[in-house]
C-alpha positions as CSV (number, residue, x, y, z in Angstrom):
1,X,-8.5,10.1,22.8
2,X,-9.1,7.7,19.9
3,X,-5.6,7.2,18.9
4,X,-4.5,6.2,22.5
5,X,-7.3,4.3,22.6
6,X,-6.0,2.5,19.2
7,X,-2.3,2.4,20.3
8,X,-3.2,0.8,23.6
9,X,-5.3,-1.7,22.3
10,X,-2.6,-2.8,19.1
11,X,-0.3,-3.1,22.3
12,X,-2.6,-5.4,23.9
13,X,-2.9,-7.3,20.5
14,X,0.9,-7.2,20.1
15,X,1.6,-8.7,23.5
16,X,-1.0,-11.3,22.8
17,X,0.2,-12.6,19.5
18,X,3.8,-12.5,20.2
19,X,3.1,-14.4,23.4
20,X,0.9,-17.0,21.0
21,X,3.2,-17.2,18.5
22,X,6.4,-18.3,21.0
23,X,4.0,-20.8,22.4
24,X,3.2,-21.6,19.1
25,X,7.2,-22.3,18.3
26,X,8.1,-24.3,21.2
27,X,4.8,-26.4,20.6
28,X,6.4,-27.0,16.8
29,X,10.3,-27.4,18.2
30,X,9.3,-30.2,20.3
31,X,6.7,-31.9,17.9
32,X,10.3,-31.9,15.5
33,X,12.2,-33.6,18.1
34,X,9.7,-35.9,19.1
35,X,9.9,-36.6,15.1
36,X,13.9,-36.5,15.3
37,X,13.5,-38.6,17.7
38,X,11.7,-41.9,16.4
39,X,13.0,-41.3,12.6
40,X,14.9,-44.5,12.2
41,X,18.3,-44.4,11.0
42,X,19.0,-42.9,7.9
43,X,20.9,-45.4,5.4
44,X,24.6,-44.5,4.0
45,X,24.2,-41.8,1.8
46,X,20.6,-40.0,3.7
47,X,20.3,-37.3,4.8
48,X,21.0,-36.8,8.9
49,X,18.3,-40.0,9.1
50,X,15.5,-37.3,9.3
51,X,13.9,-37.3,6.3
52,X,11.0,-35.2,5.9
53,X,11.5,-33.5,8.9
54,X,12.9,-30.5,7.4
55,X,10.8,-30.4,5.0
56,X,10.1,-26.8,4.1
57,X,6.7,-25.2,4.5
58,X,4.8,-24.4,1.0
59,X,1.1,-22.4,1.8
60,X,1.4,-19.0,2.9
61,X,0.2,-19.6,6.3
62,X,2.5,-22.6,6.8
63,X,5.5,-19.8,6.0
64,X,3.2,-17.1,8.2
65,X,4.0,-20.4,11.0
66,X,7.2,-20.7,10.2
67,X,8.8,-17.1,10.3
68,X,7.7,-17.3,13.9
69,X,7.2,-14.5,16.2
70,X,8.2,-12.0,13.7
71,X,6.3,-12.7,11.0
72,X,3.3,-12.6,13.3
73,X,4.0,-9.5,14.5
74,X,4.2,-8.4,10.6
75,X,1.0,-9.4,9.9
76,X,-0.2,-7.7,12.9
77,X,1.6,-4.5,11.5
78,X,0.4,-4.9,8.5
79,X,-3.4,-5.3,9.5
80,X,-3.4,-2.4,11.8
81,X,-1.9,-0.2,9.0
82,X,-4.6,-0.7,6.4
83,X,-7.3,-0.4,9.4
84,X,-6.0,3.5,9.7
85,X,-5.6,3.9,6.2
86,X,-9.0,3.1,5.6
87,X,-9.8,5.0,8.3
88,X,-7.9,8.4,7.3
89,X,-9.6,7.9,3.7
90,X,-12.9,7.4,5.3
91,X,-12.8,10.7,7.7
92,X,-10.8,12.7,4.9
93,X,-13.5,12.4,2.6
94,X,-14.2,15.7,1.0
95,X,-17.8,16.4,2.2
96,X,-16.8,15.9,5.5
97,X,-14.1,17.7,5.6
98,X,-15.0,20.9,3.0
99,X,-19.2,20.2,2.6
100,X,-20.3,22.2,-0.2
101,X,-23.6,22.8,0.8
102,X,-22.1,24.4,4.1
103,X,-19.6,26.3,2.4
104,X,-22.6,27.9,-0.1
105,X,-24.9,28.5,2.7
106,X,-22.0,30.8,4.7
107,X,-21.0,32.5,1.6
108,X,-25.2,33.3,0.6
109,X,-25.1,34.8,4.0
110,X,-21.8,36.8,3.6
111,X,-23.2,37.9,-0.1
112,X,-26.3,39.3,2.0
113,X,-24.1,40.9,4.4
114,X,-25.6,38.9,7.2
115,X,-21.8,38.0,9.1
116,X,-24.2,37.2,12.4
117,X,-26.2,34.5,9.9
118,X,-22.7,33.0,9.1
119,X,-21.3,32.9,12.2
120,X,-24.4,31.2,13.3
121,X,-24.1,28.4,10.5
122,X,-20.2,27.7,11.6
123,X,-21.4,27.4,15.1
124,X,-23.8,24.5,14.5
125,X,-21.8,22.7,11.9
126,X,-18.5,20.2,13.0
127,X,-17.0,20.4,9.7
128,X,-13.4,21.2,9.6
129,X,-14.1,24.1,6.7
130,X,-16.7,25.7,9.0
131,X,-14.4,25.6,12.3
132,X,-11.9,27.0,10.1
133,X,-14.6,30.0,8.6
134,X,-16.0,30.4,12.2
135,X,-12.9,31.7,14.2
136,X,-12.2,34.1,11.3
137,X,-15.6,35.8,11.6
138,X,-14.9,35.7,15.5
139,X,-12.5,38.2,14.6
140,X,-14.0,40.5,12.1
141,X,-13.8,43.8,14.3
142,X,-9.8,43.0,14.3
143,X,-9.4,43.6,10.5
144,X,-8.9,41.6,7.9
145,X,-5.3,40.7,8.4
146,X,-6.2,39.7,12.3
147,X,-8.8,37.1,10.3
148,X,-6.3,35.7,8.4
149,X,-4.1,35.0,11.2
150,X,-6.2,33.5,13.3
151,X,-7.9,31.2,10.4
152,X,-4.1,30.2,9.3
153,X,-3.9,28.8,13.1
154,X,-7.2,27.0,12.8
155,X,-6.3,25.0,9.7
156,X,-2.7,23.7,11.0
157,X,-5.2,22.8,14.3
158,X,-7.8,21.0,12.0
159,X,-5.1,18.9,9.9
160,X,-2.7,18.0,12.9
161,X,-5.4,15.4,13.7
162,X,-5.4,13.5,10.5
163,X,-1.0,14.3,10.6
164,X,-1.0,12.6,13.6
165,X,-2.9,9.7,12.2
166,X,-1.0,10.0,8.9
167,X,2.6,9.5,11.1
168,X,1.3,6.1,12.6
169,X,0.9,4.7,9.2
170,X,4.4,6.0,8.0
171,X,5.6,4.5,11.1
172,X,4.3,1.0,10.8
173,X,5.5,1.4,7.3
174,X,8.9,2.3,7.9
175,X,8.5,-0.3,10.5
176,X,7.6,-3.2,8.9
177,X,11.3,-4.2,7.0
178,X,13.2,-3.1,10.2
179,X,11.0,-6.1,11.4
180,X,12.0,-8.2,8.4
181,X,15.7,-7.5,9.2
182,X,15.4,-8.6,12.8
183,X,14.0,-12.0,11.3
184,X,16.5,-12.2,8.9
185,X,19.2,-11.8,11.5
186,X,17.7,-14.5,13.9
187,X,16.9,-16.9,11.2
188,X,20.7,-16.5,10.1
189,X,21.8,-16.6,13.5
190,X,19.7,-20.1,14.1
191,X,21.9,-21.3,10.6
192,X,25.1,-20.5,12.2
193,X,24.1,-21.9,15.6
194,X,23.3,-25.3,13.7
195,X,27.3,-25.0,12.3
196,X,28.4,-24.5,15.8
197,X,27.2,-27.2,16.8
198,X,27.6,-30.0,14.2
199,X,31.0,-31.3,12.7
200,X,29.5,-32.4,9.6
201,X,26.6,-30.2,8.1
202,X,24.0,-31.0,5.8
203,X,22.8,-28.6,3.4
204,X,18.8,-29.3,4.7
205,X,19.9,-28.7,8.4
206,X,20.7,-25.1,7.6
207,X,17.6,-24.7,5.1
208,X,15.2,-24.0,7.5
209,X,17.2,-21.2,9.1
210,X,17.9,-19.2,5.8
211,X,13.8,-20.0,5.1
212,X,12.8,-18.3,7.9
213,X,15.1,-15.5,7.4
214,X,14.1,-15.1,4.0
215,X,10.3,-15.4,4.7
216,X,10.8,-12.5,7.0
217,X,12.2,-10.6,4.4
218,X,9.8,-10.4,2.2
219,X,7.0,-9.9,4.5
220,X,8.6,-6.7,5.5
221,X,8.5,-5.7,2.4
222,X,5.4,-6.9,1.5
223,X,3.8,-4.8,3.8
224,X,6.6,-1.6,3.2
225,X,5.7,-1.2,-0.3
226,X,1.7,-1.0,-0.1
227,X,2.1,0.9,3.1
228,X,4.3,3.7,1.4
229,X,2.0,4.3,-1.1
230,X,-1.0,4.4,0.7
231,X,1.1,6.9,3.2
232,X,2.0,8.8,-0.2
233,X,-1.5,9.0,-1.7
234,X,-3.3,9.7,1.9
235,X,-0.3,12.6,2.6
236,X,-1.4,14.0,-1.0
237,X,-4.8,13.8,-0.2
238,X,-4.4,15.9,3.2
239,X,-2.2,18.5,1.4
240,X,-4.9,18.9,-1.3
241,X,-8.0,19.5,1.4
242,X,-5.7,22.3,3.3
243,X,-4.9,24.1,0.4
244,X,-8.4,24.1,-0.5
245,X,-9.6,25.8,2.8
246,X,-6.7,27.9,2.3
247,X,-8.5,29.2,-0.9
248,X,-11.9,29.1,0.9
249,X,-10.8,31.4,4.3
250,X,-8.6,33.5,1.4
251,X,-12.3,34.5,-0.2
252,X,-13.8,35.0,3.0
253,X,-11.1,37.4,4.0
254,X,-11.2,39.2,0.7
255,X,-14.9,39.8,1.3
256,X,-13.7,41.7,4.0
257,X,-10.8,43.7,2.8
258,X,-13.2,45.1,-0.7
259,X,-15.3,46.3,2.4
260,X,-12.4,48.1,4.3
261,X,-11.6,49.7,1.2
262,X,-15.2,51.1,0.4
């Protein structure tokens, strides 16, 4: 429910920003011709009589402006992404996930012989670990191997919530320099479009096209190669906590096969 909750509302916030950020862009093409237009003529030798008017942007957030709807919608990615990385890391955190105290107090009561007291403790705690601990002793009259099955199930059901979380942020990672691409293409395309309709070129009427294109580009990437590695570290950090209530339900279970053999 949270993560449709999340998705519909970075929709929302899409929607929003890509609709500011074309109002945005016609608000800046016609301050430029307005500018265009009362330049006075450039002298033999200027050049295309508008002389600052393509002057490039040089702050970050001036270049954020100028990449248009795209790089908007980057920075949107790119804030949305570290919000559920920092979120993933927050509700991964070992002692939520695998408490030790929790884990100690069900094994004292195993080492007593007390499965009822155990059972009890799993029931009353949220923890991933004990979910995991609790439908195994649900299943102690069915043998060992019965346990194992069932606690095998539980685990993949515990982690596919943090995977599904863990795929969003691969997502808008892998996202993020298709976006730069599609920038690249239109801020080419508006460089060609100036050609097309000009006989004589200047080198500063097609800057700002390539500009924009390359500001794109790099934004993509700026948020691709963080995003990898915090998709990287976060997927190592999952694999780690499964394979250590693997280990966990394995001890449980063996508890429970040394008492079949006896």
């Amino acid at each position: 429910m949270t993560h449709r909750i999340m998705i519909g509302f970075s929709i929302a916030t899409l929607l929003l920003t890509v609709t500011l950020a074309l109002v945005q862009q016609s608000a800046v093409r016609a301050a430029e011709e307005k500018a265009a237009a009362s330049a006075p003529a450039a002298p033999a030798g200027g050049i295309g009589g508008r002389e600052g008017v393509n002057k490039l942007p040089e702050g970050a957030i001036e270049q954020i402006i100028a990449g248009g709807w795209v790089s908007w919608t980057l920075l949107l990615i790119s804030i949305i992404c570290l919000g559920m990385c920092i979120e993933l890391y927050v509700i991964t955190n070992r002692d939520q996930v695998i408490p030790s105290d929790v884990v100690s107090e069900i094994q004292n009561a195993l080492d007593q012989g007390d499965s009822n007291a155990a059972m009890e403790i799993c029931q009353s705690e949220k923890a991933p670990v004990a979910q995991v601990i609790g439908v195994g002793l649900a299943k102690v009259a069915q043998g060992p191997e019965r346990m194992g099955m069932v606690m095998t199930e539980e685990i993949i059901t515990q982690m596919t919530g943090f995977n599904t979380k863990l795929g969003y942020i691969s997502l808008q990672a892998s996202l993020a320099p298709t976006m730069g691409l599609l920038g690249t293409v239109l801020g080419m395309i508006e460089s060609f479009g100036v050609i097309a309709k000009s006989t004589t070129t200047n080198p500063q009427d097609l800057a700002g096209g390539i500009f924009i294109a390359l500001v794109c580009t790099t934004m993509g990437l700026v948020v691709n190669i963080p995003g990898t590695c915090l998709f990287v570290f976060l997927r190592f950090r999952l694999e780690r906590l499964k394979a250590e209530m693997t280990t966990i339900g394995d001890e449980i279970i063996d508890r429970f096969h040394g008492q079949a053999e006896e």
